[in-house]
N, C-alpha and C positions, 0 to 999 in steps of 0.2 A: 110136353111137346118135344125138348132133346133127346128123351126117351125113344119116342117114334122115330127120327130121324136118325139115333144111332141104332132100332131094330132096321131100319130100309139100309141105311152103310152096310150091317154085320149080312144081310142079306146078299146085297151086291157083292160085298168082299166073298162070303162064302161060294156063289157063283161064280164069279171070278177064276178064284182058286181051286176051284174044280175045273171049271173049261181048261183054264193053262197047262196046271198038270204037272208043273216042277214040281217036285221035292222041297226045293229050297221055298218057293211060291206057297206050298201048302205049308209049310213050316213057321214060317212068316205069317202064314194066315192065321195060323190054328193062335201063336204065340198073341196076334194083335185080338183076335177075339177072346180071348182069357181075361188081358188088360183091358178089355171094352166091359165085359162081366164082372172085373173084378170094380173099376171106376162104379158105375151103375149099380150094383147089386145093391147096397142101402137104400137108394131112390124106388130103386123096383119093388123092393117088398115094404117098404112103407105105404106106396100108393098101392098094391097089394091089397095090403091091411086095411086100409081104408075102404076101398072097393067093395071087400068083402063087410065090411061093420055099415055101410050103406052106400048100397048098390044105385047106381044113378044112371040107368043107360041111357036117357035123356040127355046128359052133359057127355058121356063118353061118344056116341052117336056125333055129338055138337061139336067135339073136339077129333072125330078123330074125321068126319068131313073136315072139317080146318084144316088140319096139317095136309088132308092130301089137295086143298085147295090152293095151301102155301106152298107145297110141294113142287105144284107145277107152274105155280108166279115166279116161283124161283130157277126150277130146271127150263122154262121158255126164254127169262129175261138173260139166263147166262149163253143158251142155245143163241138169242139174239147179239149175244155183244161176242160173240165167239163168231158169228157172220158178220158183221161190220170189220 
């Protein structure tokens, strides 16, 4: 599941840093997503690995509803304490 949440980050950041358009903005970006690939890249190709030796779209389906369920319990609950 941190997985998912650092591909939705690396996503926004990478958006981000294209709408902005510094130099130093894509620089910073390109340099935080290396360290975001380099942190993860073990995690990623073990669960990889796994995936492919038995495929379970059943639980991936199950997990990957989850995260965007927790997704948004999380981006409403902070939208709400950020209005209070």
């Amino acid at each position: 599941m941190d997985q998912l949440i650092a591909i939705a980050f690396i996503a926004l950041l990478i958006y981000f840093v294209v709408k902005v358009g510094s130099v130093l903005w894509r620089l910073a970006g390109v340099l935080f997503l290396l360290f975001i690939i380099y942190v993860y890249k073990d995690q990623f190709i073990s669960q990889a690995q796994n995936f492919i030796a038995n495929p379970d779209f059943g639980s991936l389906w199950q997990s990957v509803s989850g995260f965007f369920g927790n997704l948004f319990d999380k981006v409403s609950g902070f939208v709400s304490t950020v209005i209070e």
